[in-house]
N, C-alpha and C positions, 0 to 999 in steps of 0.2 A: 580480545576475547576474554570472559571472567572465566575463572576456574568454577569447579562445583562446590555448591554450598550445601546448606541445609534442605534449601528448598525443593522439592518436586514439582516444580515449574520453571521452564525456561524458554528465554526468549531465542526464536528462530528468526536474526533479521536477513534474508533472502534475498540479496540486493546487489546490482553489478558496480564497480567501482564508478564514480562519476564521469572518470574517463572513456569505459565502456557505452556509458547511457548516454556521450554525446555521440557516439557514431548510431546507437542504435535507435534515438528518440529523433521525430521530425519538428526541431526545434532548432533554429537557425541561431549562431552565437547566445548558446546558454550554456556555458563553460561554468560561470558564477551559479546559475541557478541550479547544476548540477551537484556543486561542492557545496551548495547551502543545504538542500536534499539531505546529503549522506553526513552530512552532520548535524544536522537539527533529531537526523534518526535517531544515532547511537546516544546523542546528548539527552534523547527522552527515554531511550533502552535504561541508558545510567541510569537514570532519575526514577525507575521504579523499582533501583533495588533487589531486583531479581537477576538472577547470570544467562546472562547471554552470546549467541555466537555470530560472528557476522561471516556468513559465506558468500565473497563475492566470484567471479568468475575463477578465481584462482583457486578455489575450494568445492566450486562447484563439480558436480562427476556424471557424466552420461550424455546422450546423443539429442532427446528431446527438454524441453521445460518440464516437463510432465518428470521424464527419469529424475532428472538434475534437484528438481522441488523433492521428488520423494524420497530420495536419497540421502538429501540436506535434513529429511524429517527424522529418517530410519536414525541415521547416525547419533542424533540428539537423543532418541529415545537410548541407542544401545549404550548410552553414558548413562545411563541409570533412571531419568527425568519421567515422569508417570504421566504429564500433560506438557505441550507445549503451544506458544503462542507466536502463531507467525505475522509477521508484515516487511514491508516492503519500503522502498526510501522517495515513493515517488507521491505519497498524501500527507501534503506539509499541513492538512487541521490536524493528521494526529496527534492526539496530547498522551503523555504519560498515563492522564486517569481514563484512557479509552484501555490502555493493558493493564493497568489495576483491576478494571472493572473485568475487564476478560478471566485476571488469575482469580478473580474472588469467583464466578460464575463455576469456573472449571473446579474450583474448591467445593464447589455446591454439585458434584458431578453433573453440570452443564455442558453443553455443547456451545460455539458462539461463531458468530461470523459478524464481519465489519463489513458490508457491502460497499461498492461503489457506484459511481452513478455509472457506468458502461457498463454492469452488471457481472463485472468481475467481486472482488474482496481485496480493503486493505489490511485485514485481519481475521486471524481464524485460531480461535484456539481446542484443539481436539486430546483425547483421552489417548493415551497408549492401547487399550481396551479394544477401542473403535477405529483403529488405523490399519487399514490391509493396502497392503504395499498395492499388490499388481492394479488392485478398484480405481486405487489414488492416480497409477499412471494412465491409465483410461479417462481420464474426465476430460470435457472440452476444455480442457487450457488456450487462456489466450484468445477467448470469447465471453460472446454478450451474455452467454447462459450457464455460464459457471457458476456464479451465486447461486442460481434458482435448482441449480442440480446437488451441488453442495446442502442445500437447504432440505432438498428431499433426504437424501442418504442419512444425511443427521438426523432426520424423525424417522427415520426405520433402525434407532440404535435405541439402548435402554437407559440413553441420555437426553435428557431434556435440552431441548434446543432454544437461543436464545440471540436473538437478534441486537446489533448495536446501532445507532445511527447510521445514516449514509453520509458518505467523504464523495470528494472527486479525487480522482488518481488522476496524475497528468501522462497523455503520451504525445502532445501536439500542441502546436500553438491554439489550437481551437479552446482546449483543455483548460489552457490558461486564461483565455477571456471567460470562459465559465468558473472559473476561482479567484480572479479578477469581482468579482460579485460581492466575497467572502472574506476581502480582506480585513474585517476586525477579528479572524481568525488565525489570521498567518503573525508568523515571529517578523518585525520590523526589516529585516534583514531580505527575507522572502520577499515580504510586501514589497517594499524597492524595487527589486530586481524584476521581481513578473509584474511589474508596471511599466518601469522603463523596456519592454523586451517588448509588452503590446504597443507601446508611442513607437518603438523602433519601427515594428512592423506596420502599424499602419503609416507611418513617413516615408517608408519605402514602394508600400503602394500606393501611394498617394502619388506619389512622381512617375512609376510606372507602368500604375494600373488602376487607375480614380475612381472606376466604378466598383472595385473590388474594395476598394478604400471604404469608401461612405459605405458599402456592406459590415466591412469590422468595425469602425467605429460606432453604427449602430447598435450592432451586435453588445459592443463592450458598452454603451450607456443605456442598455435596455434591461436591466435588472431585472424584471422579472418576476414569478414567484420563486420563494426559497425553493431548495431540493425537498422533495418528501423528507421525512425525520420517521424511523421507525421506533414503536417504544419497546 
């Protein structure tokens, strides 16, 4: 965790220890792609410069996502901070310059969100202005329509709203063969690992379940179009 600085921006990374995300993700032996995760996070947290806090379960406080998220928000603001930018440790394309471009936008009293492809957010940076605790714990957390409600509430505020590219967020091996696609985006270290995890798994059903097999290795040589890109 940085101390406070100068700046009126701070980074919210929201994220359970690797340890956590392997009971709770359905992802079969990804211990490593866990610990690649939650450090490729913090190492691009560093890398803009800005202070940031990392709340993982052990910091985290209340009974739902919804509490636990607003809580983590309320607390950053009540340290002084005017805007903050949140993400998460589970969208290894985030780059440092996707939260630059967040703190420059929120600098322009913008609004911003990072969509994902399940229709959640790896990123959201909002105003201390336009944060109402009880609204925040209300939103569909945890689904496909969060972005899109998120989206709305931000243009009912007297800040301009401002969309970033779409990422994939991983919660499944599925996830992975869809990021699998994108590997001139991932740090070498990733790319390995969510390679070797999709040859794992299709080797396993290949011996146990062969029609299931030639499904994912379809799946994974079928590229595709790129994901929508919003500008």
């Amino acid at each position: 965790m940085n101390a406070s600085n100068e700046h009126h921006t701070a980074i919210l990374v929201f994220a359970l220890s690797s340890k956590a995300e392997k009971k709770r993700k359905k992802i079969q032996n990804a211990d490593q792609l866990f610990t690649a995760f939650s450090e490729h996070t913090l190492r691009i947290a560093v890398r803009t410069e800005l202070p940031y806090f990392h709340y993982s379960e052990k910091e985290q406080e209340g009974d739902s996502f919804g509490e636990r998220f607003t809580n983590a928000i309320q607390d950053i603001f009540n340290r002084g901070y005017r805007q903050i930018i949140t993400i998460g440790n589970d969208s290894p394309q985030l780059k440092a310059s996707h939260i630059q471009r967040a703190a420059l936008l929120l600098a322009q009293n913008k609004s911003v969100i990072g969509p994902s492809a399940d229709g959640g957010f790896y990123l959201m940076g909002l105003h201390r202005k336009n944060f109402d605790p009880e609204k925040f714990k209300d939103l569909p957390w945890q689904t496909s329509k969060l972005a899109s409600r998120l989206e709305r509430d931000f243009l009912n505020t007297p800040f301009e709203f401002v969309p970033l590219e779409r990422l994939v967020d991983i919660d499944d091996s599925q996830d992975l063969t869809i990021l699998s696609k994108y590997t001139n985006q991932l740090t070498y270290c990733i790319k390995r690992i969510v390679l070797s995890l999709i040859a794992t798994t299709v080797s396993y059903y290949k011996t146990e379940h062969p029609y299931i097999a030639q499904f994912i290795f379809k799946a994974h040589q079928n590229r595709g179009s790129p994901l929508p890109m919003v500008a």
